[in-house]
C-alpha positions in Angstrom: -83.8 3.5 81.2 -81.0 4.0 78.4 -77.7 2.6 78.1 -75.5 5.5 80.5 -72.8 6.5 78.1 -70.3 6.7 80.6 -68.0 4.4 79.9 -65.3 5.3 82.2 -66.9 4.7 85.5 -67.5 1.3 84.3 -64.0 0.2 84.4 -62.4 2.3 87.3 -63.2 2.5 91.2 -65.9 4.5 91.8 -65.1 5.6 95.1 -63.2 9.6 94.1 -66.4 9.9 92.0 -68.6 8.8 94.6 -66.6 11.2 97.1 -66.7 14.3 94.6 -70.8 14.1 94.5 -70.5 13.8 98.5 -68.4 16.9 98.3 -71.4 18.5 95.5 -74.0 17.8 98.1 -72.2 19.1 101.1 -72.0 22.6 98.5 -75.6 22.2 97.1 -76.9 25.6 99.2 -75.2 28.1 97.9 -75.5 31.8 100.0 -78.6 33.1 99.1 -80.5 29.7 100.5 -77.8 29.6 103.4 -79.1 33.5 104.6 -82.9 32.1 103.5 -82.0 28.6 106.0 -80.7 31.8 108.8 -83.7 33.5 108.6 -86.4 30.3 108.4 -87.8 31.1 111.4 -89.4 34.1 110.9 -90.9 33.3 107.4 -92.1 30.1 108.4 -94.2 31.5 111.1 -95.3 34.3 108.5 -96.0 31.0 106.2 -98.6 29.9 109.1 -100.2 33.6 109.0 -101.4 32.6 105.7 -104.8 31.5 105.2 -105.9 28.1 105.1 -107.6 28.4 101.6 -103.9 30.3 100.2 -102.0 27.5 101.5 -104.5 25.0 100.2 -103.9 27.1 96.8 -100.1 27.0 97.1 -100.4 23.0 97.3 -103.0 22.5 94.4 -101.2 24.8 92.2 -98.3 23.3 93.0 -99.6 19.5 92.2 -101.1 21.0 88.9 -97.9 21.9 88.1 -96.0 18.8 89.1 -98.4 16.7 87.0 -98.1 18.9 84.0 -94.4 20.1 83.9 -93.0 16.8 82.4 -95.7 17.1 79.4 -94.3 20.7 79.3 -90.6 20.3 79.6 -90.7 17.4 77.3 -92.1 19.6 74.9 -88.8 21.5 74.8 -86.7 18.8 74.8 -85.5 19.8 71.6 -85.0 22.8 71.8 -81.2 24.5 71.8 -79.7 24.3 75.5 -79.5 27.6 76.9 -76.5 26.5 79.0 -76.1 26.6 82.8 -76.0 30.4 83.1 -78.7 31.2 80.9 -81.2 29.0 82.9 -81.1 30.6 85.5 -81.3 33.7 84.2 -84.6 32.8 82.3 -86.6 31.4 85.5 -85.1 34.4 87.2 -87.4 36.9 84.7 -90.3 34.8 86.2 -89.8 35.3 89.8 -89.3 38.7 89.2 -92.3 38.8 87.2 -94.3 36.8 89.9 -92.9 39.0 92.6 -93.7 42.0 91.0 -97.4 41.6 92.0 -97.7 40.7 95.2 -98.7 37.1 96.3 -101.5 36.5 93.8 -98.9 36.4 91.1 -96.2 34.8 92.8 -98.7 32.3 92.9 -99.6 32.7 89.5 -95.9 32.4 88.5 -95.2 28.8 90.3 -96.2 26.4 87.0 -93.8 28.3 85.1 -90.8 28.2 87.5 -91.6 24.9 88.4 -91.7 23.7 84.8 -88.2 25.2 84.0 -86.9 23.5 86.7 -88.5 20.0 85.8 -86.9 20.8 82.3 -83.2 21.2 84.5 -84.0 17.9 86.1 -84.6 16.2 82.5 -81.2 17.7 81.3 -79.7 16.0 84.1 -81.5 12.5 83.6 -80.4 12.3 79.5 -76.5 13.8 80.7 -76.1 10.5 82.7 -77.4 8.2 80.1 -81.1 7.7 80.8 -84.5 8.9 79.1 -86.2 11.1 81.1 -89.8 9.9 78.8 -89.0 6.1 80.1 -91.8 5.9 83.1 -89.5 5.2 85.7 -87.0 8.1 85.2 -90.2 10.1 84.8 -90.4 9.0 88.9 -87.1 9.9 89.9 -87.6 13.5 88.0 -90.7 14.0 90.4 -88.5 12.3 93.2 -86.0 15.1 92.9 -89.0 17.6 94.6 -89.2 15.5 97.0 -85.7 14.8 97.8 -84.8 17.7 100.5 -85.5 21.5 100.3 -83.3 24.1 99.3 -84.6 25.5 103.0 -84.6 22.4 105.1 -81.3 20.2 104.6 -81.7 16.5 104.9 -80.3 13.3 103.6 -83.3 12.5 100.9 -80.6 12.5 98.2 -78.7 9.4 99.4 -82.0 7.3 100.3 -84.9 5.8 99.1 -84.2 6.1 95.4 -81.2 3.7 94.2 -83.4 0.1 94.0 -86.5 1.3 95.2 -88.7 0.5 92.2 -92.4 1.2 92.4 -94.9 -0.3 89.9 -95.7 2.4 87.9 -99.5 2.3 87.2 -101.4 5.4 88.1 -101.9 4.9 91.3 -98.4 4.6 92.4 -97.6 7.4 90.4 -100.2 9.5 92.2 -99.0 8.5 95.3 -95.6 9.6 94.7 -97.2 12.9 93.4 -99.3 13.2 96.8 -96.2 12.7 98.8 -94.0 15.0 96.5 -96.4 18.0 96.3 -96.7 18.9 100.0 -93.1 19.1 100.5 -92.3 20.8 97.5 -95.4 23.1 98.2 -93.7 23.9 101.4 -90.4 25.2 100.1 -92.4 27.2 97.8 -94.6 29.0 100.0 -91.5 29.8 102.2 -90.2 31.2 98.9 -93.5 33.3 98.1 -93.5 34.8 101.5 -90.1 36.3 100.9 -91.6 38.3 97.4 -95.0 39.3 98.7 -94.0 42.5 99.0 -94.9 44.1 95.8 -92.0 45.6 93.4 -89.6 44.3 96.2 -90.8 41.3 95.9 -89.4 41.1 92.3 -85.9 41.4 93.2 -86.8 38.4 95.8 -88.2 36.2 93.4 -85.8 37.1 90.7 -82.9 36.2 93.2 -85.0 32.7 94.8 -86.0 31.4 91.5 -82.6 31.3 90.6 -81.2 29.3 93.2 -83.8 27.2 93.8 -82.9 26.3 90.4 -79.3 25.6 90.8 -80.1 23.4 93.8 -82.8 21.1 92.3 -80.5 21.0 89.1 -77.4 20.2 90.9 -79.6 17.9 93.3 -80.4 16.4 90.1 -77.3 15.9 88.9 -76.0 14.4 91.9 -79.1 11.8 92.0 -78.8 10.8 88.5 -75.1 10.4 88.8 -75.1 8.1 92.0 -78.3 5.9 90.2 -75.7 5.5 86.8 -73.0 4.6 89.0 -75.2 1.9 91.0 -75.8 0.0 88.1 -72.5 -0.7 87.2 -71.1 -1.0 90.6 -74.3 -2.0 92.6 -76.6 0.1 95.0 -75.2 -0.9 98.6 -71.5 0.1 97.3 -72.7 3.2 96.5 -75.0 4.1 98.7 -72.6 3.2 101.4 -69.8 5.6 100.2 -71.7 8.1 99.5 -73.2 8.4 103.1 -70.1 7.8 104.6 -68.6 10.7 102.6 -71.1 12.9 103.1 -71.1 15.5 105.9 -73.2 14.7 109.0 -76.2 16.7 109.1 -76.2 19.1 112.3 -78.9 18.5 114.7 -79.6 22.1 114.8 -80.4 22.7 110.6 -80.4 26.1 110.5 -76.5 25.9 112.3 
């Protein structure tokens, strides 16, 4: 990890910061993932329609892409930021692309999307201060997958990141991949069901794409902020505020 390069949390309470990415998180699903979360049922069970071998196909595309889309992103690392409106706009052309076929290439489609959006999660790592090429940032960026669904609220944000090293040979990394890639696998095939439809299905993907990539940026942001702020001012301080402050998560998750 880098030096963070921001100096100012370093000398001042932490707690209104801490509170203001509570606040973020609270606010991470905007409305087109609340009316997807409303309607969750129905394309969950169409999900399960799916063959075995597609689903299988969702999950090992999905790994493929996991494992390849830092080698990809990194690659444009340099290149000019497009800026946050712009982003989405570009990995909203590939949804509607993918959608425009059918399944077979909204399936096709999922390395790119999911590269763009590793390349949003980078962004966020080098805007708090760290390298996203050092190993263990590498991690977190694959954490962030694996940190909650834009479909399926839960609290993987606030836990199970801040001090939980892992000795990064390729095993371990494997293993974070193997728990990553199902979950995130998951979210996606939830999104593919909603642009199966051919030619329909490209306004859906068009519209998905794009806020699945505001909410694993802004996830992103939120994680990367709360890990520079733990080393200044510890992980339990942190941690503890920022649960406290976040909103309780209903027991019903589609409420």
């Amino acid at each position: 990890m880098t030096g963070n390069t921001h100096l100012p949390s370093t000398i001042r309470n932490p707690d209104a910061e801490i509170a203001a990415l509570a606040l973020r998180f609270d606010r991470a699903n905007g409305p087109v993932i609340a009316l997807m979360n409303r309607l969750g049922g129905s394309v969950e069970d169409r999900l399960a329609l799916l063959p075995k071998p597609v689903l299988r196909q969702i999950e090992t595309v999905t790994r493929a892409a996991l494992e390849r889309s830092h080698r990809m992103a990194g690659a444009g690392r340099h290149a000019p930021d497009l800026g946050r409106r712009a982003t989405p706009a570009l990995v909203a052309l590939t949804g509607a692309a993918g959608g425009a076929g059918g399944l077979a290439t909204s399936i096709a489609e999922l390395p790119v999307t999911i590269t763009v959006i590793m390349h949003a999660i980078r962004r966020a790592a080098e805007a708090e201060g760290f390298d996203p090429d050092d190993p263990a940032i590498r991690v977190e960026c694959l954490r962030i997958f694996g940190a909650g669904s834009p479909l399926k609220r839960d609290d993987g944000v606030n836990t199970s990141f801040i001090g939980a090293r892992i000795a990064l040979s390729g095993a371990a990394v494997s293993r974070v991949l193997g728990s990553v890639a199902p979950r995130l696998a998951a979210a996606l095939g939830q999104k593919l069901m909603a642009q199966a439809v051919p030619v329909l299905g490209a306004v859906a993907g068009a519209t998905l794409n794009a806020a699945y990539l505001t909410y694993y940026r802004e996830i992103a942001e939120i994680r990367f902020a709360l890990l520079r702020l733990a080393q200044t001012h510890g992980a339990e301080r942190v941690l503890a505020g920022f649960q406290a402050a976040v909103t309780p998560i209903p027991l019903d998750r589609r409420v």
